[in-house]
C-alpha positions, 0 to 999 in steps of 0.5 A: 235713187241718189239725190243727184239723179232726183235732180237731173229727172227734175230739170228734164221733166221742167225743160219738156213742161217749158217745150210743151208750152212754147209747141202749144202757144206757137203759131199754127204751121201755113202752107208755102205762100199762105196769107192771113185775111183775118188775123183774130184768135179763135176764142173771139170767135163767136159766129160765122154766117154763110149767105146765100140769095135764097138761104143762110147757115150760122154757126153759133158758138154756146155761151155757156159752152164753149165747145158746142156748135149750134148750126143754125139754118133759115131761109130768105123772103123770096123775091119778085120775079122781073115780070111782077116788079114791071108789072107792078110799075105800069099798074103805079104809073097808071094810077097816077095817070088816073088821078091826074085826070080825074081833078083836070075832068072835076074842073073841066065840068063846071067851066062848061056848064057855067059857059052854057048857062051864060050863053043861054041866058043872053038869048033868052034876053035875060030873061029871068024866068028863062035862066031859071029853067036852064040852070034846073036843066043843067044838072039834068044833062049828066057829068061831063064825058071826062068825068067819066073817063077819069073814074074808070082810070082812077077804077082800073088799078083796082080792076087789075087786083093786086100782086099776091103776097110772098109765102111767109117765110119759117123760121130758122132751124137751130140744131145741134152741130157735130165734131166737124162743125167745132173743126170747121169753126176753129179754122175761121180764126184766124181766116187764112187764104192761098193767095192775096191778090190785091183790089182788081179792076171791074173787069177782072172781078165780073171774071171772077164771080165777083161783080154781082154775086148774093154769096157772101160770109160774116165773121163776129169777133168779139161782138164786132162783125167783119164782112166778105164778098164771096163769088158765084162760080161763072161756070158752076164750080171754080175756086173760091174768091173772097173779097173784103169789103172793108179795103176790096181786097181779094183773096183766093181760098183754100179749096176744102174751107167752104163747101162744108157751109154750103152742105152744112144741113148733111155734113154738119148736123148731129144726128145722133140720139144719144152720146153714150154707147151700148157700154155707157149704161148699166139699167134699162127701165122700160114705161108705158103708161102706168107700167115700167120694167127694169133690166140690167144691160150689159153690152159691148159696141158694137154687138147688141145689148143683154138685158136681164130682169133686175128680179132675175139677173142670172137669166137674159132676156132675149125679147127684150133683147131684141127689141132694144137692138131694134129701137137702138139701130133706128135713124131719125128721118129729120130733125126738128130745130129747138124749140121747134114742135111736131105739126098739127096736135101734140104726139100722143105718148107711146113708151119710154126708155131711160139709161141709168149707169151706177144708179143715175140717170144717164138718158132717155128716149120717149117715142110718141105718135100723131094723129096722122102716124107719124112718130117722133122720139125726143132724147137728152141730146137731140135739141127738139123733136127728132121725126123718126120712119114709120112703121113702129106701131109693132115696137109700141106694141112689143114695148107694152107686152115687156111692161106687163107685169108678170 
């Protein structure tokens, strides 16, 4: 090849370099009449929260990790039905009612009984002996009838019992999200909406579903949050208005931006067990208490994986082959947030399995079991805990007829 033809190859590989760089750095492309709500990067996005009146959802970006998503999900105190928050009025306005008339009683008692001694002792012609004898017998006659009446009101309250707490309220589920929750949260920054439709009149927000809702959304950039006003749908279902509360502007967004947030438990969770496939791993070592048994894997997704014993490679072994297919196609049946632990005593330990893939370690699976039979797996990619379906005491058992040594 000539010198020349070097250099031509050279300029067009430089021009496509600096074409590649303006296509990435432009712009993403809006649809016809689209307004921006929120104009911010997406790398300042580090949080979106999703308000409901009786429960939340967040996407949290991972500051080590930029590209995981933590979705996580909690719920809110529950509050007071009207007919508790009216009763608990009446029972307070009685309260007091009691406590002002139990003083006006306190001082109404000593004024009558003074009034009756004084005039007793003018008609007994002040007669010394006389007034001794009334102001023994004043004590005798009992309290004043309002006394009385103030204590059963100051008692009442008391009589009435006292409204029961609210159930204390768990704490939230941080789970592992999944690729559509790292799509959804790049398409908060920047925050775009169909149409921006200015501050409306109280009236036309009640129309909307903005007048009173419990719905709303919280974006944090760079550590500053920006809030929004979601509407509740008047008739169930209706297009998503958003006002910003920092100016009441409202905007209507696009159809397919929220409802993921609102299913984010179903549509944004990982529920897988592992990240590899059946041809991310080499070896399969089996444990069960003190026993363990190596196999070599090969397998292809998505058929099921052959293993051989390492001291046999030459020769599948198809009870072990059919039980890893079992144990591969199982499901979890719910989720356990990190951090979060099976209830009741700890789950007993009932096997292991590790994936190696060129002598190291690539993932594991420990199933283990709780006194109530249910079972739980723990893996490298599942946050916590991970409740799986019942019935596995048979793949416990077949687990430990593979690591019997022979």
């Amino acid at each position: 090849m000539k010198a020349r033809d070097v250099a031509v190859q050279g300029v067009l590989a430089g021009v496509a370099l600096v074409a590649a760089f303006f296509v990435w750095q432009r712009e993403p492309s809006r649809a016809p009449g689209e307004v921006t709500v929120e104009d911010a990067p997406a790398s300042a996005l580090d949080r979106i929260r999703y308000d409901e009146e009786s429960r939340f959802v967040e996407l949290v970006r991972d500051p080590q990790d930029r590209d995981t998503i933590w979705v996580r999900l909690g719920s809110k105190p529950a509050k007071p039905p009207p007919e508790a928050a009216m009763d608990a009025g009446v029972l307070a306005r009685a309260s007091g009612d009691a406590g002002s008339a139990a003083p006006d009683a306190g001082a109404l008692a000593p004024a009558t009984n003074a009034g009756a001694l004084a005039h007793a002792g003018i008609d007994a012609g002040r007669s010394a002996r006389d007034a001794e004898a009334l102001a023994r017998a004043a004590p005798d006659a009992g309290p004043h009838p309002a006394v009385s009446d103030g204590g059963a009101l100051a008692s009442a309250p008391t009589d009435a019992g006292t409204p029961e707490s609210p159930a204390p309220v768990p704490p939230p589920r941080e789970l592992r999200g999944n690729d559509a929750a790292l799509k959804l949260f790049s398409r908060f920054a920047p925050l775009r909406a169909q149409r921006d439709l200015g501050v409306l009149d109280p009236q036309k927000l009640d129309e909307v579903g903005l007048a009173k809702t419990e719905r709303g959304l919280t974006l944090t950039l760079d550590g500053t949050p920006r809030t929004f006003r979601l509407a509740t749908p008047v008739s169930g279902w209706g297009a998503p208005y958003l006002q910003r509360t920092s100016d009441g502007h409202v905007f209507l967004l696009g159809p397919g931006l929220l409802p993921d947030l609102e299913a984010a438990a179903s549509r944004l969770v990982d529920r897988r067990l592992h990240a590899f496939d059946v041809d991310g791993f080499d070896r399969v070592v089996i444990s069960t208490g003190t026993h363990s048994r190596a196999f070599i894997a090969n397998g292809q997704p998505p058929g099921a994986v052959r293993l051989s014993p390492v001291d046999a490679p030459g020769t599948p072994d198809e009870f072990a082959r059919n039980w890893h297919d079992r144990l591969w196609r199982l499901t979890p049946v719910e989720l356990l947030g990190r951090g979060e632990a099976p209830p009741g005593p700890a789950p007993t330990p009932a096997f292991r399995v590790e994936y190696q893939r060129g002598g190291k370690a690539v993932g594991e699976l420990s199933m283990a079991k709780t006194p109530d039979s249910s079972w739980y797996a723990r893996t490298e990619l599942a946050p916590g805990w991970v409740r799986m379906g019942g019935g596995l005491e048979l793949l416990a058992e077949d687990a430990a007829k593979l690591t019997t040594p022979r």
